[in-house]
N, C-alpha and C positions, 0 to 999 in steps of 0.2 A: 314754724317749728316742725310741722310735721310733714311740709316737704321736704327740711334735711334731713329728719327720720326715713323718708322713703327710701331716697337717695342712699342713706345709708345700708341700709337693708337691701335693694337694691347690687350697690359696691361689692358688700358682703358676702350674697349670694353668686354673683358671678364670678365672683374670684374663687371660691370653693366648687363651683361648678368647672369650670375653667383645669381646678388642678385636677378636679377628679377625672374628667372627660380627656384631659388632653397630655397634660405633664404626668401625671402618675404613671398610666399605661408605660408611656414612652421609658421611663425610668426604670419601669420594672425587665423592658424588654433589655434595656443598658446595660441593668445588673444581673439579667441572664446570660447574657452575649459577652459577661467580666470586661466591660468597657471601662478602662482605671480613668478617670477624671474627679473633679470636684463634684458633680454631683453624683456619682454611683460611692464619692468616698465617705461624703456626709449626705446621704438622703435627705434625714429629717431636718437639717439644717436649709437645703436646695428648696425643701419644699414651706417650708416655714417663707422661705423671702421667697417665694415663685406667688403664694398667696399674699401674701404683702404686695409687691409690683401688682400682683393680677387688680386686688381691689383699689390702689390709686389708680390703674389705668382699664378700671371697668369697662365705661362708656367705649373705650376699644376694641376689648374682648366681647361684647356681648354679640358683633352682628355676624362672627365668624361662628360663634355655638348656631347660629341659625340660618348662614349661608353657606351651604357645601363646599362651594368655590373658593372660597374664603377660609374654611377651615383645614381643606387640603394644604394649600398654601400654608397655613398657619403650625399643622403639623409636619410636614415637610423642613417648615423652619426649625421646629423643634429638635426634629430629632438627627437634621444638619448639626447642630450645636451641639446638641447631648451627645452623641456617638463619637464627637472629637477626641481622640486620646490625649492625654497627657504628655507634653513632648518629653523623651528619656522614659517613660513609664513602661514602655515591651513592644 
């Protein structure tokens, strides 16, 4: 029992980690730069399920918060995705 408390605690924190380190910035820079997409149109929504996926796919994110290499990569992808316009949007 208290290995899947860890694990859970764990999950929890890296997903929160995760949005604040990686996905927030990015979207804030989105919604500066007025990039029309789904997530600059519902933030709280983008980020609500950005930390839901982050914590089921924890163990994934955790070695890019700790490998530079890997977190380049990581953001790069991010914000590949997020800067996409909306097709028809301007």
């Amino acid at each position: 029992m208290e290995l899947i408390l860890a694990y859970i605690v764990f999950a929890i924190t890296t997903g929160i980690c995760s949005w604040l380190f990686y996905f927030k910035p990015i979207l804030k820079d989105a919604i500066e730069l007025k990039i029309n997409n789904s997530f600059t149109r519902q933030p709280v929504l983008s980020s609500i399920v950005y930390i839901i996926l982050s914590i089921i796919a924890a163990p994934l994110l955790f070695f890019p918060m700790f490998n530079s290499v890997q977190s380049l990569v990581f953001k790069e992808v991010l914000v590949k995705e997020m800067f996409k316009e909306t097709p028809g949007s301007g």
